[in-house]
PyMOL Python script that loads the backbone (N, CA, C, O; Angstrom):
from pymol import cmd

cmd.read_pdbstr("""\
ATOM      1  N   UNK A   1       0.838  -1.178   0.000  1.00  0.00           N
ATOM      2  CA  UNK A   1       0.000   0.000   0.000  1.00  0.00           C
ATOM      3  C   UNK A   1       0.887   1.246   0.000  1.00  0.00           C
ATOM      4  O   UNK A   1       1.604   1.427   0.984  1.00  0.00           O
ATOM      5  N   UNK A   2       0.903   1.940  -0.800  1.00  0.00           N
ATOM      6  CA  UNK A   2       1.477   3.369  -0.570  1.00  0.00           C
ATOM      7  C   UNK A   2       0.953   4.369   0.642  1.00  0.00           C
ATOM      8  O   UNK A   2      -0.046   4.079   1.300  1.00  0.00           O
ATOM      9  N   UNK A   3       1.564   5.324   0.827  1.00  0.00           N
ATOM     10  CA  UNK A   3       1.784   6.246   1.763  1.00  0.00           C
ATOM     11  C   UNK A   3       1.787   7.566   1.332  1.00  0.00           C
ATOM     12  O   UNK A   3       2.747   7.833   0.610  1.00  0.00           O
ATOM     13  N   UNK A   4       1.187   8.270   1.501  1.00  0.00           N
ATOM     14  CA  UNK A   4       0.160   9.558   1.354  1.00  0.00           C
ATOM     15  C   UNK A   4       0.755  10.872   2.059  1.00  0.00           C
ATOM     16  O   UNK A   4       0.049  11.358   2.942  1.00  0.00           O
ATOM     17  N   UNK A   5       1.959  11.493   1.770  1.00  0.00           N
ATOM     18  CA  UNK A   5       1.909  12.604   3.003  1.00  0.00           C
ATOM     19  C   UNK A   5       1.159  13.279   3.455  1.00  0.00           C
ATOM     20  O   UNK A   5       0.276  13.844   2.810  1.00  0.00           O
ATOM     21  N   UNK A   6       1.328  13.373   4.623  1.00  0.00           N
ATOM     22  CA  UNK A   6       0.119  13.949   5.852  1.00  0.00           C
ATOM     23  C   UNK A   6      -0.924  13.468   5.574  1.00  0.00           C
ATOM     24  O   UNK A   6      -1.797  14.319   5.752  1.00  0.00           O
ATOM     25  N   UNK A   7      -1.520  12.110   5.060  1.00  0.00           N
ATOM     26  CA  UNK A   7      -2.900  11.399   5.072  1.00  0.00           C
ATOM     27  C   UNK A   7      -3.214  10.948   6.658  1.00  0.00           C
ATOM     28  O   UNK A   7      -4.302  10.486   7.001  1.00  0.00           O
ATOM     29  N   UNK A   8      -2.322  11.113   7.377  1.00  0.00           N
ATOM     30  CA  UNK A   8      -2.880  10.522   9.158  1.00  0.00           C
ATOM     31  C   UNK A   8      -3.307  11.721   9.246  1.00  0.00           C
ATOM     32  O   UNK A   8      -2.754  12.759   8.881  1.00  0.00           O
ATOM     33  N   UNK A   9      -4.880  11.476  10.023  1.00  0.00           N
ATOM     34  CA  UNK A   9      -5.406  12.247  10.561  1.00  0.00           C
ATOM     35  C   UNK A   9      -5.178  13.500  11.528  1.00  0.00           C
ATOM     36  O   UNK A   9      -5.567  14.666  11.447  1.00  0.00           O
ATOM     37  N   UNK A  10      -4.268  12.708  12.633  1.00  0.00           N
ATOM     38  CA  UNK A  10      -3.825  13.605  13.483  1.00  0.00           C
ATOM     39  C   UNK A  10      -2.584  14.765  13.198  1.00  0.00           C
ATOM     40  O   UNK A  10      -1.916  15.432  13.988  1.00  0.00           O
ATOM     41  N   UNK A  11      -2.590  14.714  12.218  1.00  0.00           N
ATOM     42  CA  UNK A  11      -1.208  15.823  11.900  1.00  0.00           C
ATOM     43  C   UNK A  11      -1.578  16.285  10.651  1.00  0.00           C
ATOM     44  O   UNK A  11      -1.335  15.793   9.549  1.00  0.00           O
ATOM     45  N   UNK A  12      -2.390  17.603  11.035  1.00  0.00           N
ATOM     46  CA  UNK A  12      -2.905  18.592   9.853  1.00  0.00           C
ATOM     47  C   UNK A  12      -2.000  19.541   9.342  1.00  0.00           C
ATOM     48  O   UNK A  12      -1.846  20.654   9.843  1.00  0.00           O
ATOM     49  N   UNK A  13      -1.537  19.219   8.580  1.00  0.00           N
ATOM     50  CA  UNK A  13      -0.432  20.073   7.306  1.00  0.00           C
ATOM     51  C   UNK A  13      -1.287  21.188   7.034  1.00  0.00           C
ATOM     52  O   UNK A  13      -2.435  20.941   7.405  1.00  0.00           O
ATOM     53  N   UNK A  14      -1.117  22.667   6.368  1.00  0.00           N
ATOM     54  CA  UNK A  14      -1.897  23.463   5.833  1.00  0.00           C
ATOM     55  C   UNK A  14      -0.741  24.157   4.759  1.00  0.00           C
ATOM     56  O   UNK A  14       0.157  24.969   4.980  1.00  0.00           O
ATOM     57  N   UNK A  15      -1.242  23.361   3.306  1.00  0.00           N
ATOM     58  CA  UNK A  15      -0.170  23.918   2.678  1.00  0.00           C
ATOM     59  C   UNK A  15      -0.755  24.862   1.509  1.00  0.00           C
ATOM     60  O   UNK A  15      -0.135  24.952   0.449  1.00  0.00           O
ATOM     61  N   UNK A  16      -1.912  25.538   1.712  1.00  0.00           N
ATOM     62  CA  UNK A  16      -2.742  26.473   1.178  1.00  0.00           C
ATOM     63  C   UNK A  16      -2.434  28.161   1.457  1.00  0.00           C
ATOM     64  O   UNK A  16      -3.126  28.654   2.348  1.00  0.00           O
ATOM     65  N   UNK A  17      -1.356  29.165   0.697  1.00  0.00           N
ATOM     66  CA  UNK A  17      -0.709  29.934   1.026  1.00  0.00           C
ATOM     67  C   UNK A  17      -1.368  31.309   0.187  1.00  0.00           C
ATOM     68  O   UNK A  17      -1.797  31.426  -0.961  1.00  0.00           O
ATOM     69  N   UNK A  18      -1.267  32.040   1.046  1.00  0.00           N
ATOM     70  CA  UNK A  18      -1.963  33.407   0.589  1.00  0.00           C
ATOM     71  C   UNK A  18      -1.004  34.566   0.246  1.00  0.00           C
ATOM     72  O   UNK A  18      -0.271  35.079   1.092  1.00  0.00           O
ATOM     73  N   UNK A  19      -1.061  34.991  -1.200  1.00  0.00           N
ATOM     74  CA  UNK A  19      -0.111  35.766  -1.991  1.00  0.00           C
ATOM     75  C   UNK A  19       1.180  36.777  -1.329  1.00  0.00           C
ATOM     76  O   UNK A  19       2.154  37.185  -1.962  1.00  0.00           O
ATOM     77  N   UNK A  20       0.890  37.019   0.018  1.00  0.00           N
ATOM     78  CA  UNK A  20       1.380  37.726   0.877  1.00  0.00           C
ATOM     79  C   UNK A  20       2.458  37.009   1.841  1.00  0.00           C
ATOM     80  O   UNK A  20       3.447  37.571   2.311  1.00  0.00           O
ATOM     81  N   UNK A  21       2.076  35.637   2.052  1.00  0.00           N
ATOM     82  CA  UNK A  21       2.930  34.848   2.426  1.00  0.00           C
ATOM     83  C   UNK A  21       4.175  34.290   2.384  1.00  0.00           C
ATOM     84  O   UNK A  21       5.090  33.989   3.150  1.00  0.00           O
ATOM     85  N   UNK A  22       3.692  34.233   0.393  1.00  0.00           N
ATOM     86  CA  UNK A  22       4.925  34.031  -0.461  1.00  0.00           C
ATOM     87  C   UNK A  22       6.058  35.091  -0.192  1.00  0.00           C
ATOM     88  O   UNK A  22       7.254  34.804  -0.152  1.00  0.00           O
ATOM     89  N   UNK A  23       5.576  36.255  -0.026  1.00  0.00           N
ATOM     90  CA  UNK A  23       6.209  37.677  -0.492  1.00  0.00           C
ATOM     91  C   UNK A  23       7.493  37.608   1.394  1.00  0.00           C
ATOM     92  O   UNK A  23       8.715  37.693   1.513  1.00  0.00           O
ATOM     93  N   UNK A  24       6.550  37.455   2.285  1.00  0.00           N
ATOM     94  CA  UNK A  24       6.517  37.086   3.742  1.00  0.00           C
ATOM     95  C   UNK A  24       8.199  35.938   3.855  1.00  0.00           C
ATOM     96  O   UNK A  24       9.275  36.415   4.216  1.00  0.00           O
ATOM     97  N   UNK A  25       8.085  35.030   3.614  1.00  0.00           N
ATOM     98  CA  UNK A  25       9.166  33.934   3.833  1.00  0.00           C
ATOM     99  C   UNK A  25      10.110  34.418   2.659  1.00  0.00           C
ATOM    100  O   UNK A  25      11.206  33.898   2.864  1.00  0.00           O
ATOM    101  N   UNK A  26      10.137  34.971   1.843  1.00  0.00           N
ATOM    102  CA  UNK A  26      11.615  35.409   1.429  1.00  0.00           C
ATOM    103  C   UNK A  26      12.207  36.763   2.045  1.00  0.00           C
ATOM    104  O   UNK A  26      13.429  36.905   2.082  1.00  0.00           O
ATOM    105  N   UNK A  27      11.363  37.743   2.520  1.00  0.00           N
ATOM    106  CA  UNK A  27      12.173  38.709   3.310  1.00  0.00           C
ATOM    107  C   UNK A  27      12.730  37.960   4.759  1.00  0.00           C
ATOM    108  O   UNK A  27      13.850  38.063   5.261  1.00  0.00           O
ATOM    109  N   UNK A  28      11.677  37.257   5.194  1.00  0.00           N
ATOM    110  CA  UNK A  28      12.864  36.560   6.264  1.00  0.00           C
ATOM    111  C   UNK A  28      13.886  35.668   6.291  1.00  0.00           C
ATOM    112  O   UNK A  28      14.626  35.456   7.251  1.00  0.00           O
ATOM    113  N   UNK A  29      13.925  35.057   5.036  1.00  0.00           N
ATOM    114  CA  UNK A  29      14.843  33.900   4.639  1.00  0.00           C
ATOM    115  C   UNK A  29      16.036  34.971   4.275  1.00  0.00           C
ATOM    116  O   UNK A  29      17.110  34.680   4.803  1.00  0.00           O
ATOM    117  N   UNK A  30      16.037  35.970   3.595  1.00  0.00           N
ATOM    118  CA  UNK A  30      17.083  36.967   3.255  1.00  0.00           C
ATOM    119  C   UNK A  30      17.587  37.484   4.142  1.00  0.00           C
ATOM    120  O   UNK A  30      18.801  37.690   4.142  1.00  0.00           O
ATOM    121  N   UNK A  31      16.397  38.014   5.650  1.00  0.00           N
ATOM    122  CA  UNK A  31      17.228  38.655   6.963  1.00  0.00           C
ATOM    123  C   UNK A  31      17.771  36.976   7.764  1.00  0.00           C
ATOM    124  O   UNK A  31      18.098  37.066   8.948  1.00  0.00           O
ATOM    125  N   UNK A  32      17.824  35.928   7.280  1.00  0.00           N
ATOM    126  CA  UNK A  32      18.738  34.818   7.993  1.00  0.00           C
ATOM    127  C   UNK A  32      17.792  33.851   8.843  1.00  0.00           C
ATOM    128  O   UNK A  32      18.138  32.757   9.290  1.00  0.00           O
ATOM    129  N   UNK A  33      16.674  34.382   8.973  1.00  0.00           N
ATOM    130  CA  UNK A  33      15.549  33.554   9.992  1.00  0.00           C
ATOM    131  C   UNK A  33      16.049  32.446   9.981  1.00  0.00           C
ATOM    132  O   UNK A  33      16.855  32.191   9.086  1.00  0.00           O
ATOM    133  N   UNK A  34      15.774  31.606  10.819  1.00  0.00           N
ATOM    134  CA  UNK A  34      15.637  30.100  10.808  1.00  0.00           C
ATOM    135  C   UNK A  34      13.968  29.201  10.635  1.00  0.00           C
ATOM    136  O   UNK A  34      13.023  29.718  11.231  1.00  0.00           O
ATOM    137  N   UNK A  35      13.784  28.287  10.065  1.00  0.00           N
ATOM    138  CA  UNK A  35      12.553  27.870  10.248  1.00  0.00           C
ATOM    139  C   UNK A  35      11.986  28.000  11.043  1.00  0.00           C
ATOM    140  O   UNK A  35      10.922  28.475  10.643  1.00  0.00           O
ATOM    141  N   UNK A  36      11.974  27.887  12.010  1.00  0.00           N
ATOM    142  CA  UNK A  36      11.425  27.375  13.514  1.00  0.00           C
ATOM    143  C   UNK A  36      10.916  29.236  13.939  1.00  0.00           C
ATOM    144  O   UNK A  36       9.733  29.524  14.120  1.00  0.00           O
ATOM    145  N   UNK A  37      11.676  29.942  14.001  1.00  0.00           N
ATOM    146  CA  UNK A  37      11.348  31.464  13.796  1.00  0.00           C
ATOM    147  C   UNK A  37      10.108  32.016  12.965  1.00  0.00           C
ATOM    148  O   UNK A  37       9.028  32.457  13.356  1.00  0.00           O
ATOM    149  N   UNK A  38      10.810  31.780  11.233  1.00  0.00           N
ATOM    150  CA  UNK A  38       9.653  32.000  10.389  1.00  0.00           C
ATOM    151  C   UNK A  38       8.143  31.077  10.697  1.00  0.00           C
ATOM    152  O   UNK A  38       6.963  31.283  10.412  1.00  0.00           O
ATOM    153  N   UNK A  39       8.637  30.337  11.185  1.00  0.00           N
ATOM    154  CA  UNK A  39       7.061  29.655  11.192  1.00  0.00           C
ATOM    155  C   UNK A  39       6.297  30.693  12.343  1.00  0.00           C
ATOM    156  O   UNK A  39       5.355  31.398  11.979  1.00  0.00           O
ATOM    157  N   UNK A  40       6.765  30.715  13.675  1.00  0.00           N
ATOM    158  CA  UNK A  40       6.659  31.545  14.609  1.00  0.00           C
ATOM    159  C   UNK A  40       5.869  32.900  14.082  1.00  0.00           C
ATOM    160  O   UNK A  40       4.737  33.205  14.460  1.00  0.00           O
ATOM    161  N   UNK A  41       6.637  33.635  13.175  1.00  0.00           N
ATOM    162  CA  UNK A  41       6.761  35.453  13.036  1.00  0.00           C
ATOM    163  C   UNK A  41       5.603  34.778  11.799  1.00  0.00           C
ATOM    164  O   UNK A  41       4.759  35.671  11.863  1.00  0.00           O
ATOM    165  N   UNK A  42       5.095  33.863  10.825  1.00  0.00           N
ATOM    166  CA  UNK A  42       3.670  33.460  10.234  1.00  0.00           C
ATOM    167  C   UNK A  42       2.566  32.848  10.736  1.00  0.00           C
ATOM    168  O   UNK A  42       1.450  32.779  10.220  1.00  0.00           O
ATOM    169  N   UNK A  43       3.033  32.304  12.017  1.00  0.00           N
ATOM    170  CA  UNK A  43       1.388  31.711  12.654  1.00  0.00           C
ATOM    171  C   UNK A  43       1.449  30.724  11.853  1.00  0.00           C
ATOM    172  O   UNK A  43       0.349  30.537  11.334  1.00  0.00           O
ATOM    173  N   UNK A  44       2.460  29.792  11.412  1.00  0.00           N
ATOM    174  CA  UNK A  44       2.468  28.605  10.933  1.00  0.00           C
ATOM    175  C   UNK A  44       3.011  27.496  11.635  1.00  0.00           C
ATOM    176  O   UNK A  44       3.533  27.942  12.657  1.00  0.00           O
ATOM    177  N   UNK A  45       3.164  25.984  11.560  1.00  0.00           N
ATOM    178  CA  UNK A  45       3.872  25.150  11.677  1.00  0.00           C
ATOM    179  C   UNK A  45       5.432  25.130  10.864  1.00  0.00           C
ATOM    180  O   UNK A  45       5.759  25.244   9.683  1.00  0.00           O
ATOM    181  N   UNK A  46       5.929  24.993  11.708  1.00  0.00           N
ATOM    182  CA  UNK A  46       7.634  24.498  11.076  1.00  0.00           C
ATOM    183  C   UNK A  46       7.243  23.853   9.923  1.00  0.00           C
ATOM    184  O   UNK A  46       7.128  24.587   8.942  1.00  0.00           O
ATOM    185  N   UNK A  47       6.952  22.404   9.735  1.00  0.00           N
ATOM    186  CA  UNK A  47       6.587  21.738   8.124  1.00  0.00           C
ATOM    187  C   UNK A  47       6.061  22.505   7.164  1.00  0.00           C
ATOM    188  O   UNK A  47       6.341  22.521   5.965  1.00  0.00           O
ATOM    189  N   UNK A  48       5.151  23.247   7.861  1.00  0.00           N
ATOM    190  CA  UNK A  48       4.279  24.098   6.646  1.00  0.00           C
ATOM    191  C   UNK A  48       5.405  25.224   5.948  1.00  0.00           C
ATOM    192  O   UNK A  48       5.290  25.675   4.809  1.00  0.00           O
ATOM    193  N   UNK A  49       6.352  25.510   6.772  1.00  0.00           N
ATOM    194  CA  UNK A  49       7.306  26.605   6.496  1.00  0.00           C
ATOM    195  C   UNK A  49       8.646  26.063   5.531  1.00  0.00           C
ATOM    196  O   UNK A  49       8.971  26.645   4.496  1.00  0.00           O
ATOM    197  N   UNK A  50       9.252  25.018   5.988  1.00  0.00           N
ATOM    198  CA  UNK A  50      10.189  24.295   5.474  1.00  0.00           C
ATOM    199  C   UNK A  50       9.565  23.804   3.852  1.00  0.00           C
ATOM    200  O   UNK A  50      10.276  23.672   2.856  1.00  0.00           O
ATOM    201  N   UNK A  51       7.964  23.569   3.911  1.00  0.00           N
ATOM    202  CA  UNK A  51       7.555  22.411   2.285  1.00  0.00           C
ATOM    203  C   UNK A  51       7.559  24.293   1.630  1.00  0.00           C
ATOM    204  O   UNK A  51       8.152  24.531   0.578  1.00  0.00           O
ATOM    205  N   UNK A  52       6.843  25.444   2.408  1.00  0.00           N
ATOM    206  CA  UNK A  52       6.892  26.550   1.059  1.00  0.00           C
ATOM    207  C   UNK A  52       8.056  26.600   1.139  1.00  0.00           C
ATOM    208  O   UNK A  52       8.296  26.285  -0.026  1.00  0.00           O
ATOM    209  N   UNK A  53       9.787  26.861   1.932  1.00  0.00           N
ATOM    210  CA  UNK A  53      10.900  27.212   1.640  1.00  0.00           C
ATOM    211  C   UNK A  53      11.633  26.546   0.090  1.00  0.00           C
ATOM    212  O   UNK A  53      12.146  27.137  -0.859  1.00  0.00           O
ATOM    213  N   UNK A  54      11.409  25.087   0.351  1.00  0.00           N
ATOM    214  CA  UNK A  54      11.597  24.044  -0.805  1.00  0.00           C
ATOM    215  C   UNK A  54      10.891  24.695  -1.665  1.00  0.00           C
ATOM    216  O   UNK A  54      11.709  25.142  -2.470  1.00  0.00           O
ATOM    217  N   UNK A  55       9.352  25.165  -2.115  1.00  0.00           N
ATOM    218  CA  UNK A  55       8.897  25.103  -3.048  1.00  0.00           C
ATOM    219  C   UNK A  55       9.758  26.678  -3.277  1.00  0.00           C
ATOM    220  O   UNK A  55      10.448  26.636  -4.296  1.00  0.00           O
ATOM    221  N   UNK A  56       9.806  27.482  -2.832  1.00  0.00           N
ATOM    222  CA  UNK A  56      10.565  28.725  -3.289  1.00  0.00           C
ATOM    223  C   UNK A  56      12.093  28.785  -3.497  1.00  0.00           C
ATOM    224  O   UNK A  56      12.762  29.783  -3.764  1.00  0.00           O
ATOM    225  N   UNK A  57      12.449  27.695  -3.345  1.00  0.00           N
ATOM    226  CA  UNK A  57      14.022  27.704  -3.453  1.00  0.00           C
ATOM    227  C   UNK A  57      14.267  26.972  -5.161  1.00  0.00           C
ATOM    228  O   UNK A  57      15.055  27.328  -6.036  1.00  0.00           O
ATOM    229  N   UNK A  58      13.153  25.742  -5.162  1.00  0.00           N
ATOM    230  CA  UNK A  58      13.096  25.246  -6.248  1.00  0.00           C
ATOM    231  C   UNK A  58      12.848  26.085  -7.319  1.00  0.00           C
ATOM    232  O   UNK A  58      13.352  25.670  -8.362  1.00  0.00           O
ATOM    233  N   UNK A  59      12.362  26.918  -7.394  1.00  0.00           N
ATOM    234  CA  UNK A  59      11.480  28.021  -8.365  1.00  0.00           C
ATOM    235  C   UNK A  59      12.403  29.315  -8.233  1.00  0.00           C
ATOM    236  O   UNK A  59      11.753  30.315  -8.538  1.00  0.00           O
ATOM    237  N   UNK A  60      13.507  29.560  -7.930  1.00  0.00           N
ATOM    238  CA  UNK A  60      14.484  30.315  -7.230  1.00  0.00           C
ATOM    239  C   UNK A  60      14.336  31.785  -6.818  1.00  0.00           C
ATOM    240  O   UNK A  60      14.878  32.865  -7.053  1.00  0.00           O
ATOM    241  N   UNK A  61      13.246  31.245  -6.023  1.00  0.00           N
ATOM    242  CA  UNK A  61      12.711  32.696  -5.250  1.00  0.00           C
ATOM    243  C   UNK A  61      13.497  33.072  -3.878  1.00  0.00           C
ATOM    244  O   UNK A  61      13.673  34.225  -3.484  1.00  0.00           O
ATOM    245  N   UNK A  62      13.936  31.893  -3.221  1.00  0.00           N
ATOM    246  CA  UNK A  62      14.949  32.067  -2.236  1.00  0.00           C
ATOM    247  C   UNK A  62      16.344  31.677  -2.537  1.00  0.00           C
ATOM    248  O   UNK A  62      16.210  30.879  -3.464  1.00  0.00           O
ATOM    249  N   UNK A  63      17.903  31.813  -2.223  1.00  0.00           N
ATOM    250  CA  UNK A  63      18.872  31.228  -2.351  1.00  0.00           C
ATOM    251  C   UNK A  63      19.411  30.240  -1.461  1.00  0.00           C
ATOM    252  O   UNK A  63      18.717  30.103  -0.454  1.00  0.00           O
ATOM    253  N   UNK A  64      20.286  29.610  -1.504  1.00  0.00           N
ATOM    254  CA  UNK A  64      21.190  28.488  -0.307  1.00  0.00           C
ATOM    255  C   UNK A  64      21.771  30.129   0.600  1.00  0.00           C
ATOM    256  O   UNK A  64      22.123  31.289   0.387  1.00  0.00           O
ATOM    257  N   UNK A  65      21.457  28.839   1.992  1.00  0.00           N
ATOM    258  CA  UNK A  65      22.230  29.997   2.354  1.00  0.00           C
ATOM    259  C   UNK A  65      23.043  28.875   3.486  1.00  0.00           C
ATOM    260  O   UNK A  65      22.836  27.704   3.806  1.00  0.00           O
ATOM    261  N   UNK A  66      24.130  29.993   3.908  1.00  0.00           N
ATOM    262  CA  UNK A  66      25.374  29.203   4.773  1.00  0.00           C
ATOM    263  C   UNK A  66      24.890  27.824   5.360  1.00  0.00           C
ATOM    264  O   UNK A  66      25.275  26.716   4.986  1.00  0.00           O
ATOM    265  N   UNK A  67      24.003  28.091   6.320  1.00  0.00           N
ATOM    266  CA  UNK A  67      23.172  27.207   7.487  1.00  0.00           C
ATOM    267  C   UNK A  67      21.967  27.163   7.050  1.00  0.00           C
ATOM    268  O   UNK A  67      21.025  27.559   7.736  1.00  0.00           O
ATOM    269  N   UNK A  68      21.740  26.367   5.090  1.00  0.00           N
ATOM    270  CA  UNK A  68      20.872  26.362   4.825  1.00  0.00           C
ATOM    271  C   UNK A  68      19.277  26.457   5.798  1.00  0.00           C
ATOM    272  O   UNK A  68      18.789  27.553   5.524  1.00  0.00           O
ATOM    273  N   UNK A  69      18.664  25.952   6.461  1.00  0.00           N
ATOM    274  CA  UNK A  69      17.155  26.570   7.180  1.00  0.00           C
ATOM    275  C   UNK A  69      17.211  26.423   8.412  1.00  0.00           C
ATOM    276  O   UNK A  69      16.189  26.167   9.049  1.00  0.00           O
ATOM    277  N   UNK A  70      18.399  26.553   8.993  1.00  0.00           N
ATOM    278  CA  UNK A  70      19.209  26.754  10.137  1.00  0.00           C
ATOM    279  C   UNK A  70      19.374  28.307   9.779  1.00  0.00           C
ATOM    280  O   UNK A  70      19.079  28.817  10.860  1.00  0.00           O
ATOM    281  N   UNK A  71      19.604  29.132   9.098  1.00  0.00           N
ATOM    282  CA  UNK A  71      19.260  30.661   9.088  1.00  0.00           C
ATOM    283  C   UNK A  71      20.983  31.025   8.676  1.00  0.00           C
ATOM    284  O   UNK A  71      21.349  32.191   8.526  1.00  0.00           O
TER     285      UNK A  71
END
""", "prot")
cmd.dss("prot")
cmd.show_as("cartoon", "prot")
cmd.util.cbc("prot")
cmd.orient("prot")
């Protein structure tokens, strides 16, 4: 049987992001944030913060940085 990310019930992902958000996690990824921060300073979960970082790094809206999402 395959495996579904975040299909268990008890651990609600919210990976539904509002245009402002986007704009939101690259000024803090540029001032050095760390995940755990940015999720904090968005009223998000860490996962939810780390899957948009990936999707904006892939699409090269953010860069590598030293201590990649360690800040």
């Amino acid at each position: 049987m395959n495996y579904y990310l975040f299909e268990d019930e008890g651990h609600k992902v919210n990976v539904v992001y509002k245009p402002a958000e986007l704009d939101e996690i690259v000024v803090y990824w540029n001032k050095g944030y760390d995940i755990k921060e940015i999720a904090k300073k968005m009223n998000r979960k860490p996962i939810e913060v780390l899957l948009l970082a990936l999707d904006r790094a892939e699409i090269g809206k953010i860069k590598r940085r030293k201590h990649s999402i360690f800040g």
